[in-house]
C-alpha positions as CSV (number, residue, x, y, z in Angstrom):
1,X,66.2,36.3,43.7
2,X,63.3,38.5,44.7
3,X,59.8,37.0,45.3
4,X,57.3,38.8,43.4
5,X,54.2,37.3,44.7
6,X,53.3,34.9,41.8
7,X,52.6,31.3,43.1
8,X,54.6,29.1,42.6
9,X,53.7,26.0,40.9
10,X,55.6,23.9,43.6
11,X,58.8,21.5,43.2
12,X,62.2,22.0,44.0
13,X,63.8,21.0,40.7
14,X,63.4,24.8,39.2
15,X,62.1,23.5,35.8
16,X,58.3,23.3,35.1
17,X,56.5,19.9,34.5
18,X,55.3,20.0,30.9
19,X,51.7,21.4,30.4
20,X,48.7,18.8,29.8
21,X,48.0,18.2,26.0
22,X,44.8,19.9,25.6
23,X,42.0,18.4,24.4
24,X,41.5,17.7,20.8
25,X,38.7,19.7,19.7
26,X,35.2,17.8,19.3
27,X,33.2,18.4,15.9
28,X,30.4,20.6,16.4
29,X,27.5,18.8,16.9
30,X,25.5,18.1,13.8
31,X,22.2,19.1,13.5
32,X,19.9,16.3,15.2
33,X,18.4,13.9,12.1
34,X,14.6,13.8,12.5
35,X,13.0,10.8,13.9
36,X,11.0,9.2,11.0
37,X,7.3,9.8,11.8
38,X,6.8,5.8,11.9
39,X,5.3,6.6,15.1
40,X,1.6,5.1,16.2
41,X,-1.1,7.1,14.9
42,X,-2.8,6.8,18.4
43,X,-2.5,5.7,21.9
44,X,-2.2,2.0,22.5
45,X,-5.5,0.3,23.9
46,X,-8.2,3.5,24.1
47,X,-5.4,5.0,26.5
48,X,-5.3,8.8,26.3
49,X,-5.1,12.0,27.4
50,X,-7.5,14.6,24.5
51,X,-7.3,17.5,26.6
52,X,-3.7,17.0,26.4
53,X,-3.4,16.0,22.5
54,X,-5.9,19.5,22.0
55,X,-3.2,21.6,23.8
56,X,-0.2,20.0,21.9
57,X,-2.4,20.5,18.4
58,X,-2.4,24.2,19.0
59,X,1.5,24.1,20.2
60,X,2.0,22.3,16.6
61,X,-0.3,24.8,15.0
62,X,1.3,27.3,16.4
63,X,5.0,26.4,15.3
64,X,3.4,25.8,11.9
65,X,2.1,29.5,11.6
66,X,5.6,30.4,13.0
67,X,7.4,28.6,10.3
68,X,9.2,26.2,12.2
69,X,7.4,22.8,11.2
70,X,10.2,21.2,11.7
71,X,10.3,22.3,15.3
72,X,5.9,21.4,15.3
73,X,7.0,17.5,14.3
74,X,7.6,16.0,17.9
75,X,5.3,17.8,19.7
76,X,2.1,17.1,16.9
77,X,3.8,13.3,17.2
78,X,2.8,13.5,20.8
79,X,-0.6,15.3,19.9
80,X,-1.5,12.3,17.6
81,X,-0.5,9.8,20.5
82,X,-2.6,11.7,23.0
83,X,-5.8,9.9,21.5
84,X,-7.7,6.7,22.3
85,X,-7.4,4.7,19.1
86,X,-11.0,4.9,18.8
87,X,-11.5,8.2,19.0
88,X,-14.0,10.5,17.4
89,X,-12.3,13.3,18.8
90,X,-12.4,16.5,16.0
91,X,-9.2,17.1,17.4
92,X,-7.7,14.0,16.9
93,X,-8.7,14.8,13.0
94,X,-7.1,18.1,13.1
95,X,-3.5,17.0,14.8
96,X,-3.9,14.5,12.1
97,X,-3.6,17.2,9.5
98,X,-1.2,19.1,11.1
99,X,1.2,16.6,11.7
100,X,1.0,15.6,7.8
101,X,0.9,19.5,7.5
102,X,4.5,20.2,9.2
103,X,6.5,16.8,8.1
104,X,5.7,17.9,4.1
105,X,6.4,21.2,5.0
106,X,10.1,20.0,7.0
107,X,10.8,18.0,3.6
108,X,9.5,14.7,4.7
109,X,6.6,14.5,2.2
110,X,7.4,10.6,2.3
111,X,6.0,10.3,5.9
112,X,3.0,12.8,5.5
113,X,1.7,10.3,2.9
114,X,0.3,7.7,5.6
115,X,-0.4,10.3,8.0
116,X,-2.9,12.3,5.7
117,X,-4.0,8.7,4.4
118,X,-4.9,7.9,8.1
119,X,-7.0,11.5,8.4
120,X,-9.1,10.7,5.2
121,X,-10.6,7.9,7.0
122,X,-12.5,10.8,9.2
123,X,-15.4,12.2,7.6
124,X,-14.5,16.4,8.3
125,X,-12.9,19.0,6.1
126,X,-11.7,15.9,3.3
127,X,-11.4,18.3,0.6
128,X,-8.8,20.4,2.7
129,X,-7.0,17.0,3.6
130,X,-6.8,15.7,-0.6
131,X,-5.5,18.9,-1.2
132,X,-2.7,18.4,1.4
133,X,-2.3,15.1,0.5
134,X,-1.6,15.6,-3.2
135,X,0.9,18.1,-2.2
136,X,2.8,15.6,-0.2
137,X,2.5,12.9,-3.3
138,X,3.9,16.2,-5.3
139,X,7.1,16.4,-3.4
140,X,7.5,13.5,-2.8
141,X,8.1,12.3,-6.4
C-alpha cells in the first residue's frame, strides 16, 4: 500500500475510532429582558459623583435622539444614581426626565410613572414633565 502523506490517525487495528457526537446545538441567545427600573432614584447617603451623572445624562440623551432608548435605560439608571439624594443639581432634574423619557419610549410606561413622579417634585421645566408624564399614564393603560 502506498503512503500518500496524510496522517495517520494512529492505531494498529486499521479501523477508525468512531467520531465524537457533536455538540447539540444551543438556542440562540434570547434577547436580554430589561432590568425593571426599581432602581434608587439617587445615591445612597449624599454619596455621588454629578460630574459623572451630567456626562451619563448626555450619553442617555444622546441614545434617546439616536432612537435607541432602550439602549439609554442603563446608562440614564446610572446617571440618576450618580446624585447625592439631596441634590439640587439641574442635572439631576434633567436625567430624571430622561430616564422616564427612554423607559416610556422602550415600552415600559409602567416604570416611567414613578420616575416622572419623582422629577415633579423639582420646581424646573414642570409643564414639559406633566406632559411626559400623561403620556406614560397613556400607554400604560
Amino acid at each position: 500500500m502506498a503512503n500518500d502523506g496524510a496522517a495517520s490517525s494512529g492505531g494498529d487495528s486499521g479501523t477508525a475510532e468512531p467520531a465524537p457526537a457533536p455538540a447539540p446545538e444551543e438556542p440562540a441567545p434570547e434577547e436580554p429582558t430589561p432590568e425593571p427600573a426599581d432602581t434608587p432614584l439617587a445615591a445612597p447617603d449624599g454619596v455621588g459623583d454629578p460630574a459623572e451623572g451630567a456626562a451619563l445624562n448626555d450619553e442617555g440623551k444622546t441614545l434617546i435622539d439616536d432612537g435607541r432608548p432602550e439602549e439609554a435605560v442603563p446608562v440614564l439608571q446610572e446617571a440618576v444614581q450618580s446624585f447625592p439624594e439631596d441634590t439640587t443639581d439641574v442635572n439631576y432634574a434633567y436625567s430624571l426626565f430622561n430616564l422616564g423619557n427612554a423607559l416610556r419610549l422602550a415600552g415600559r410606561p409602567d416604570e416611567a410613572i414613578p420616575v416622572l413622579e419623582r422629577r415633579l417634585e423639582i420646581p424646573n421645566q414642570r409643564s414639559a414633565v406633566r406632559e411626559e408624564l400623561e403620556l406614560a399614564r397613556t400607554d400604560a393603560e
